[in-house]
N, C-alpha and C positions, 0 to 999 in steps of 0.2 A: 636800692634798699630805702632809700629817704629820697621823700616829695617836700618842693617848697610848706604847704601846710604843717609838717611835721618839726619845721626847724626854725617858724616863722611864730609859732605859738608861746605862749607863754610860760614859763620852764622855772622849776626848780632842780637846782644839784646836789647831789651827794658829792662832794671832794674826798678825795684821799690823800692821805698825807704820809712820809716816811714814819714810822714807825721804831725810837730808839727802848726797847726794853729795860734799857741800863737808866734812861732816865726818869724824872717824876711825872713825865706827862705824857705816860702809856697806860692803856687800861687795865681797869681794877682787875679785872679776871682773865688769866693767858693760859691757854690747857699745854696740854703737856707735851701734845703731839698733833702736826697736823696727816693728815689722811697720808698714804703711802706715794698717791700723785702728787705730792705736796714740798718740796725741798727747799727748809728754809730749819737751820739748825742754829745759828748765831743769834744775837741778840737786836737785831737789824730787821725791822719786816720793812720793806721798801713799798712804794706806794705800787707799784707795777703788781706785787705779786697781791697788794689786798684786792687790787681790782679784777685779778683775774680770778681768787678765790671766790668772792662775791657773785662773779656771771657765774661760773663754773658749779657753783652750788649753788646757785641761784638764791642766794642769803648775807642781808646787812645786819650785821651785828648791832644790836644796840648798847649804847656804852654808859657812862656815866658824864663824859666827855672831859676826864681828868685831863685838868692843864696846869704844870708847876705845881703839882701837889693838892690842888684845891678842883671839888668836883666843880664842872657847870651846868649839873642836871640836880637839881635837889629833887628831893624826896625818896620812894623806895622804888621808885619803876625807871630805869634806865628810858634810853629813845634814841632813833636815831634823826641826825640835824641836816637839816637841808639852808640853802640859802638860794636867792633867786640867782637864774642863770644869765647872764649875756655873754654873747660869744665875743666880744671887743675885749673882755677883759682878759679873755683865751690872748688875744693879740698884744695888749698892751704888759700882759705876762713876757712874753716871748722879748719885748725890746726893752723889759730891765726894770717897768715896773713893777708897782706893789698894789693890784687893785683888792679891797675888800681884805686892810690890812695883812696881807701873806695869807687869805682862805683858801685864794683859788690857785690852784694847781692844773697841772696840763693829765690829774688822771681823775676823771670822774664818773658819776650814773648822772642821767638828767628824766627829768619826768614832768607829762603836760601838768602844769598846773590843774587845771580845771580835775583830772582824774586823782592828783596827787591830795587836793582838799578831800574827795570825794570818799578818798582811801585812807582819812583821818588826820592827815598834817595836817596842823594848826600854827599859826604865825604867833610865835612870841613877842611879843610888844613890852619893850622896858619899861614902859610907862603906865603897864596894868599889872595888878597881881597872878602871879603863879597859883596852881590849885595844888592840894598837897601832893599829888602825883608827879611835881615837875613840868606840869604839862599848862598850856592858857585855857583858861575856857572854852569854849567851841564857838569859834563867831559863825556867823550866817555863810552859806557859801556862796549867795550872789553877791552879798556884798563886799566880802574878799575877793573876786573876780573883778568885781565894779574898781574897788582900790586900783586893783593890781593894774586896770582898762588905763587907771587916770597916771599912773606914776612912768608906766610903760616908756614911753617916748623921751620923757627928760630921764629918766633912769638910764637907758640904752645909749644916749645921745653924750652925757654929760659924762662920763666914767668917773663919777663920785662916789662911787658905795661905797668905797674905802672911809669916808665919814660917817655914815651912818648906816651901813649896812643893814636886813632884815633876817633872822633869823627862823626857820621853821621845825618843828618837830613832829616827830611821827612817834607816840610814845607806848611801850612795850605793857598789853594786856594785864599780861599772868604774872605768876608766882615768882620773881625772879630769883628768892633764893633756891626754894624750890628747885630751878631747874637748873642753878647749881649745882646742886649739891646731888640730881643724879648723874650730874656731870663726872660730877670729884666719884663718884661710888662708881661709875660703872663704864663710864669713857663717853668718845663724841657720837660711838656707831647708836645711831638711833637716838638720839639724844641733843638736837642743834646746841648750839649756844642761843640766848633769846634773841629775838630780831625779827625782821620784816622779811616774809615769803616772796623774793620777786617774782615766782612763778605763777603768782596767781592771777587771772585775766582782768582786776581790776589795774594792775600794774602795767598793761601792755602799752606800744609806742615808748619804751627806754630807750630815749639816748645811750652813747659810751663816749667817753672823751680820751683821746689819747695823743702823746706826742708828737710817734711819727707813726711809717709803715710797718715798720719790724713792732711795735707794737700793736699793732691793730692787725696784723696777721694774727697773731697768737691769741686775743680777744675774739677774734674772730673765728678762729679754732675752737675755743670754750662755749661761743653761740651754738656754731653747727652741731655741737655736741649734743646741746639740750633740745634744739629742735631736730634733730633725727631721732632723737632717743623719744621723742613724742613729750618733752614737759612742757612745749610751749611752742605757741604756734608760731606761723615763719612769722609774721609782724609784729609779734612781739616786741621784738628789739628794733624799733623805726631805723636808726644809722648808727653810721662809726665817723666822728668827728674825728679829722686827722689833725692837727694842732699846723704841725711844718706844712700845710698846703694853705691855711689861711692867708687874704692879702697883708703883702709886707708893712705897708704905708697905714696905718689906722686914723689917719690925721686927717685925712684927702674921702670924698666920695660919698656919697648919698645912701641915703637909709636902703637905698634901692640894690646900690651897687654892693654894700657889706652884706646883704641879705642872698645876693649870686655867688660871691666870694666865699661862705660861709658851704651854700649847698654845694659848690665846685670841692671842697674840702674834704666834703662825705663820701665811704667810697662802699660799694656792694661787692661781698664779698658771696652773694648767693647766684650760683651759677649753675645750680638746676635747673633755675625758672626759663633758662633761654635751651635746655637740651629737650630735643626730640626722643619721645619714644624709640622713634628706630633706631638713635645713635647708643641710648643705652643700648638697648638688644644688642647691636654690634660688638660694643667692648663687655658686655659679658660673657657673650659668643666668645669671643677672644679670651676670656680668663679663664671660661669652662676648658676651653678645649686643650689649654694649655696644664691643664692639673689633670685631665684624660690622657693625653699624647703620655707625661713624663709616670703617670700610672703603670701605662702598658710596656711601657719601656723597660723599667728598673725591677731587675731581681727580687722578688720577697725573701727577706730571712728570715731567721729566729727573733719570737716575740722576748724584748725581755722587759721590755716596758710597756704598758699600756694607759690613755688617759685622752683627753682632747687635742687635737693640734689645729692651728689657723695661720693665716698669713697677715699679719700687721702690720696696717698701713702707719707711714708717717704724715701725709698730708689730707686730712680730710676735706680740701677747697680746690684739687685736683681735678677736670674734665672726667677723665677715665674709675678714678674714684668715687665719684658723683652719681655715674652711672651706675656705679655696681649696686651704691648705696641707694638709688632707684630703684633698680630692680630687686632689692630686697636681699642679693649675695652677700653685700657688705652689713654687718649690724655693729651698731657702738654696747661697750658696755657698761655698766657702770660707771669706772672710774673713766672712762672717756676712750679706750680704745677701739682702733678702727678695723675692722677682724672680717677677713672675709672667711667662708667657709669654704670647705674642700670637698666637697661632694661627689668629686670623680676618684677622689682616692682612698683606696682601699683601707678602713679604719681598722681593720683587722693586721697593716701593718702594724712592725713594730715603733713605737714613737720617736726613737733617735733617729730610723729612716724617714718616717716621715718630715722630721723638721727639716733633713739633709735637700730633700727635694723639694722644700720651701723656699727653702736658700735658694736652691739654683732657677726655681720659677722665679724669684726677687729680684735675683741679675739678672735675668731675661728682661723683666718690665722695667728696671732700670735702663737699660741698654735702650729698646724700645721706647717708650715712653716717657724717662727722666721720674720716673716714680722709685722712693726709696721706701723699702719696706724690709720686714724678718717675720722670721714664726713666735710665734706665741703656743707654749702647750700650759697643759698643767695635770700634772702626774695622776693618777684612778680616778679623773672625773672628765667629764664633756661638759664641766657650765663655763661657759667665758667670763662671769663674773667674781671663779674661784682666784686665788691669788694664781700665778704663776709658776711652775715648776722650774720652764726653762723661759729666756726671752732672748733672743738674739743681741747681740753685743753691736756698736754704734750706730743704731737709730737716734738721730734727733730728734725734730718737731719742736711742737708745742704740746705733746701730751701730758709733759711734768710740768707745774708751776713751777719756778726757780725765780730768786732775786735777782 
């Protein structure tokens, strides 16, 4: 997923931060409810679940950037803030310091520089004035490049930000009461909170920053999501910085050796690019015939329900699931499920039978394959993006955000 070029260039971060609701330095506007794949009811948003909200809906919030009660975005246009990245301070986090006074955190978005000016960030400079939007001026963007060229190497080298660190903003368009307020009138469905689109191709090569493995499974989960479902192409998201694989020692080693240490850290979590044609055919072959065989097998009874039924995967980073999703059997749907269709079975069953022989396809592939999966229906319709009627009982994954 990630080449030296990619993690060698010039980077600004998004950080996320734990998130206390009960105190003063949470943001001005919290809706009321997050989306239904969304479980986070207490007063706690932990950094894990904004970042996986963030890929998952492909959207940064822009805030006001209330801290202790006092905003640090003046004017009437929220923004969201960036600070330049280096990955030493990922390391020197880990052994107890404090780089870039407590900013940086082990969950973030990173973005090349050079794309991230080009896409409107502008470096806040304490030493110039603010325009009434909150936002700097607009400096030239070779010569913010040209800065960035000369500070590079003692910046990376020295882990001083923590004295002076630099600040960046990306500052929000439109209306922001406005779009409040058809917030407050009519909900989130259709209606973001304001902020920055990451799906858009001026955005592409996003870093992710994360802990360990169990979190970058599950970010990783939220990518595949967006690039099957067609919102952004596979490079998009350049890698997935795993934090606990970086080298332990940050004291010892050459620009050369943290720079291997660094891309050793990144891991690909895209495993279509290495499947053959023919191995999908095969495990769809295998799925087809499998929803055929238990077809011809099983008794038809009385309709007493009718509506769509599927089988729903839990892992979408699976071999065998890969394939299906290749071949075009498996489709995600909106809210992230992984649903293959049923094509050899009779839809003119009735729906309780149907899901009964989902079940027992599921143990099959279970048994076979180590793939855990259930049915998904939903009562007098065939769209997979209607809510659910029925959904099989202990499926894990990662298709719920949770803190």
């Amino acid at each position: 997923m990630a080449n030296k070029s990619d993690l060698t260039c010039s980077r600004l971060a998004h950080f996320f931060r734990d998130v206390d609701l009960t105190s003063n330095s949470c943001p001005d506007f919290i809706p009321e409810a997050f989306p239904p794949n969304c479980l986070n009811d207490d007063d706690r948003w932990c950094a894990n679940f904004l970042l996986r909200y963030a890929v998952r809906f492909h959207h940064l919030w822009a805030t006001f950037g209330v801290m202790e009660g006092k905003r640090t975005v003046r004017g009437t246009h929220p923004a969201v803030c960036f600070t330049e990245f280096h990955p030493e301070e990922l390391m020197a986090l880990r052994e107890g310091m404090n780089p870039q006074r407590g900013l940086v955190t082990q969950y973030a978005l990173t973005f090349p520089l050079e794309k991230a000016v080009k896409g409107g960030v502008r470096r806040v400079d304490p030493f110039q004035g603010l325009n009434s939007d909150g936002g700097q001026s607009e400096n030239n963007v070779d010569q913010e490049l040209k800065r960035r060229a000369r500070l590079q190497d003692f910046s990376r080298n020295s882990l001083q930000c923590g004295s002076g660190c630099t600040e960046w903003r990306w500052t929000f368009p439109g209306d922001y009461e406005r779009c409040i307020q058809k917030i407050e009138d009519t909900g989130l469905n259709g209606n973001p909170i304001p902020g920055l689109k990451l799906s858009l191709t001026r955005w592409s090569g996003i870093g992710v920053v994360v802990p360990d493995m169990e979190a970058a499974r599950s970010v990783g989960y939220d990518i595949l999501t967006l690039i099957d479902r067609r919102v952004v192409q596979r490079d998009h998201f350049s890698h997935i910085l795993v934090c606990d694989k970086l080298p332990a020692n940050i004291e010892v080693g050459s620009r050369k050796s943290i720079e291997e240490g660094v891309l050793e850290a990144c891991i690909n979590l895209d495993t279509t690019a290495q499947m053959s044609a023919l191995q999908a055919h095969v495990d769809t072959l295998d799925f087809s015939s499998r929803v055929l065989l238990h077809n011809s097998s099983k008794p038809k009874g009385l309709v007493h329900n009718r509506g769509g039924c599927w089988l729903c995967f839990e892992d979408n980073a699976h071999p065998y699931i890969r394939a299906l999703v290749m071949t075009g059997r498996v489709k995600v749907n909106k809210m992230g499920r992984y649903l293959a269709s049923l094509d050899e079975l009779d839809p003119s069953r009735d729906l309780r039978e149907r899901e009964a022989i989902v079940i027992q396809i599921a143990q099959e592939l279970e048994k076979k394959h180590g793939i855990k999966s259930t049915y998904y229906s939903v009562l007098n319709s065939h769209c997979p993006d209607d809510h659910p009627a029925n959904c099989g009982q202990g499926v894990g994954g990662f298709y719920i955000i949770t803190s």
